[in-house]
Structure formats: C-alpha cells, structure tokens
C-alpha positions, 0 to 999 in steps of 0.5 A: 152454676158451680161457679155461683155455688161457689160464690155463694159458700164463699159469702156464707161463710166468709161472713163469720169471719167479718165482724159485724158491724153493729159490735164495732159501735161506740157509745155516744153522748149528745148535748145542747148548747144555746147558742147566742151572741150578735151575728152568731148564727150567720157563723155556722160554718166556722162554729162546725169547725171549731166544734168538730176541732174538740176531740171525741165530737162526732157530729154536729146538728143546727137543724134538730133544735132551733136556736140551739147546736146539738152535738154528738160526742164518744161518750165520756170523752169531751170535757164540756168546758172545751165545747163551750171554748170552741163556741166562745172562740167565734168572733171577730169584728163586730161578732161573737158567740156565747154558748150554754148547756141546755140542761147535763149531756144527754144520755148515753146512746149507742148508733 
C-alpha cells in the first residue's frame, strides 16, 4: 500500500515537471496544390517523397481532396515555389506532373 502511495506522489508531482505536450506544438500552415500531368497520380509515392524532401513539410494527404495534394507545413517555413518544384520534378518517360495552388496556403492552424 505504501508502495502505491508512493507511485502515485511520485506521478502527481512529477507531472509539473513535464511540459505539456500541448506547449510544445507548432503552428502549421496547409496548402492545395492540383496536381495534373500524364500519369501523375500513379506517381504518389515518389510525389510523397519529393514533398516531404522540402524542409519544414510535415505531412502530405492524396486522400482529403481529390485530384489534389494537401500539404502540411511549419507555418511560414516552406517557400511556395520549392513545393511546386518538388511536384514538377516528377517525371520520367512517358510522365510528368504539374502542380498549381488551389487558392493562397491555408490559414494558420495549431495541432
């Protein structure tokens, strides 16, 4: 019984002296690129990696939108045009991929 006395004031107070992990979060910033190109979207896998290649790109979504790649960035940390670059550097024989902003990066978001 002492023992679990102990555990738990050891949890309870010790637990101020872990940030939380809700202070410790970013600022994020989305955007919508559309895709197009001949064959492009047999090519997400390499788009996913020549995406996430771009520093500051947290995360990246061909689910949300379709047609479309939704990218998660830090917010004011990714040049645009290096996002349309890493898009445009997909192709090969016989493909390519273009890409265009679906409106301005989407507002600031914190997660």
């Amino acid at each position: 019984m002492t023992y679990l006395i102990s555990l738990f004031l050891t949890c309870v107070l010790g637990y101020g002296l872990i940030p939380s992990m809700t202070e410790a979060t970013e600022a994020h910033q989305r955007a919508a690129i559309r895709l197009g190109g001949r064959y492009c979207f047999f090519h997400t896998i390499d788009l996913t990696q020549s995406l996430t290649r771009v520093s500051g790109v947290v995360e990246v979504d061909f689910d949300s939108f379709p047609g479309h790649v939704i990218v998660v960035m830090k917010a004011g940390k990714v040049n645009p045009d290096h996002l349309l670059g890493a898009v445009r550097q997909i192709k090969g024989d016989g493909y390519h991929c273009t890409g265009e902003f679906e409106g301005e990066p989407g507002k600031l978001e914190y997660n």
